[in-house]
C-alpha positions, 0 to 999 in steps of 0.5 A: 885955231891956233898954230897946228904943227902938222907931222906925217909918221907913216905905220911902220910894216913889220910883216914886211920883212917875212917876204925877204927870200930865204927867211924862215921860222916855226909855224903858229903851232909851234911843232917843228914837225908840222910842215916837211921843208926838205929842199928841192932840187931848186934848192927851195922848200917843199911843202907837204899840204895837208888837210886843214880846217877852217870856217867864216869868222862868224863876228864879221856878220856884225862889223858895222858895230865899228865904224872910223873909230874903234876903241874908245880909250878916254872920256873928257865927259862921261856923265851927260844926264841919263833917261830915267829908268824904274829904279830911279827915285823921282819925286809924285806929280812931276813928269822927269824924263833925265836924271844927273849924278845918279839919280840925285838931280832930275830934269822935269818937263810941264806945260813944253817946257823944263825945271830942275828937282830933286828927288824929294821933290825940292823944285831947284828950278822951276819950268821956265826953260826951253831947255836944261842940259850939262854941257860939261861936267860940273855945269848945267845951262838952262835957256829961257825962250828969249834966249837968256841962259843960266847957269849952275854948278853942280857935283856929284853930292848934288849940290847946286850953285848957280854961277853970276857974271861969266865966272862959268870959265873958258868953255866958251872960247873959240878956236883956243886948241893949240899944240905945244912942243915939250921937251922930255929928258932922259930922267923924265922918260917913262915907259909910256913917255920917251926921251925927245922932242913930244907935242901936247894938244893943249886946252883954253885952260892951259892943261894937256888934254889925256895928259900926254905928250904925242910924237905928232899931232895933226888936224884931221884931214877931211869932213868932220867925223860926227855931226857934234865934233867940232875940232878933230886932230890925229896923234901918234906916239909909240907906235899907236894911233890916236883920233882925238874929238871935241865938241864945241864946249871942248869936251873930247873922246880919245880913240885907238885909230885904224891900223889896217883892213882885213877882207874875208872869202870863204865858200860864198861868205865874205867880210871885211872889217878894220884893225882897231888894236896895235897889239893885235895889228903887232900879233897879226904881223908876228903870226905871218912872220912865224910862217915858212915860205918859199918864193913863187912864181905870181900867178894871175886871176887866183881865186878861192878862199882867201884872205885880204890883209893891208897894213897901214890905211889911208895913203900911209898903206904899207903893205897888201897880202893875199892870203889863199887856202893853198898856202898861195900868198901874194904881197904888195909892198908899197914903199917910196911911191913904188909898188913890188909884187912878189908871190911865195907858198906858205903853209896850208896851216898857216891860212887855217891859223890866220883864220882861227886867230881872226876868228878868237883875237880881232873879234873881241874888238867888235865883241867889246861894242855889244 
């Protein structure tokens, strides 16, 4: 493969700066009146908990819906061929089983074997091959038993032109992923590009792949993640986190990467389930910097209902919250290779909050996969 340029850029931790003693601000409800925070005589506030409601985010029954990848955010290769389904023309006497473009190709199988037709019953190919497949929009591949392949190229009017020679292009070339550096200046920046040094993941033809610049990219790091992958690199830029795989015709799938973990008790219910979504890995540190608290004293073996949050993944993990219903919260920062524990007492409604806002924001990343 050709030369990867390999950058680490750690998820940055915003909630962190919530466990900074003496800081403060308005609860998720807004209502300044909500939590009574007259000072002790310690000088620290006092909480008045209140009787708050709270159930098990129902959606963490299904998050094996999601699994490494989340988000899908782009496909190089959406129209691979379909099964045929009843409302699909296909021509009396042929047996057709994949339909290309709408219905407007149809793959046909007689005697073990597979031919192309259209719907009027025009025979394009007859049942020679041991297979027909699309490898990549615009180019079907058809292999006799001897292994000889064909191929045709096709579009989305159906037409079909079988290609002589190699003519088919670079879709064949190994290991010709590379990364680029570019240089964005200060007239070309845009919202969605910044001013600096980027780097592209370039394709054999010489194109950037999304057709974006990243402020790192790097080969992804253990076992490929599906059996049909054959290159896998991470990207960051902005903020957002990308995983980025190709097959071996260089087709790919852009994914919106993993951000942190959330972990559920309530009653004798658990769930646990991963942050697909910068925007809400964004809304879930601003909610718990919202909350009042104070500092405490850690205490050992709490149990109860409780939430689990870790932000970051991997061993790029930036911080870890335990959450509890009596507005107990436990927090490990992990900066530097250190470790710092502090304990703080939070608001009951603030736990009765994070749960609702589990419940009705990150369950729309699992609820977009049904």
């Amino acid at each position: 493969m050709g030369m990867i340029l390999k950058r680490s850029l750690c998820i940055a931790a915003a909630v962190v700066c919530i466990f900074v003693s003496g800081c403060s601000g308005k609860n998720s409800s807004g209502d300044s009146n909500a939590q009574k925070n007259d000072l002790n005589d310690n000088g620290k506030l006092n909480f008045v908990t209140r009787s708050v409601t709270y159930e098990f985010p129902e959606f963490l029954e299904n998050t094996d819906k999601l699994s490494l990848f989340g988000r899908l955010i782009y496909d190089s290769f959406e129209n691979k061929g379909r099964q045929i389904t009843a409302d699909d023309t296909t021509p009396a006497g042929f047996n057709c089983d994949l339909a290309y473009y709408d219905g407007k190709l149809l793959r046909f199988t007689s005697g073990g074997r597979y031919g192309l037709v259209r719907p009027d019953g025009e025979v394009l190919y007859k049942a020679d091959f041991e297979t027909v497949e699309m490898i990549r929009p615009g180019l079907i591949v058809m292999t006799y038993k001897n292994g000889k392949r064909v191929f045709a190229q096709c579009d989305a009017s159906g037409s079909v032109a079988e290609v002589k020679g190699d003519d088919y292009g670079w879709v064949f070339k190994n290991d010709q992923l590379s990364v680029s550096q570019v240089t964005v200046s200060s007239g070309d920046a845009s919202p969605d590009k910044s001013e600096g040094a980027k780097y592209a993941l370039t394709l054999p033809d010489g194109s950037s792949i999304y057709n974006m610049t990243f402020d790192s990219v790097a080969v992804f790091s253990g076992e490929k993640p599906r059996s049909d992958c054959k290159y896998a690199f991470t990207a960051h830029s902005g903020g957002y986190y990308y995983l980025i795989l190709f097959d071996k015709y260089y087709n790919y799938q852009v994914y919106e990467g993993n951000y942190g973990s959330v972990f559920v008790s309530i009653g004798d219910r658990t769930g646990s389930c991963d942050i697909f979504s910068y925007d809400h890995y964004v809304q879930l540190s601003s909610l718990l910097n919202s909350f009042r608290y104070t500092e405490t004293d850690v205490v050992s073996g709490k149990t109860g209902d409780h939430l689990q949050i870790v932000f970051g993944t991997d061993d790029a993990i930036t911080a870890i919250v335990n959450y509890y219903f009596d507005g107990y919260c436990e927090v490990t920062s992990k900066t530097d290779g250190q470790d710092r524990t502090s304990a703080y007492k939070i608001s009951t409604e603030g736990f009765a909050d994070t749960v609702d806002w589990l419940d009705k924001v990150l369950s729309t990343e699992f609820a977009a996969k049904e």
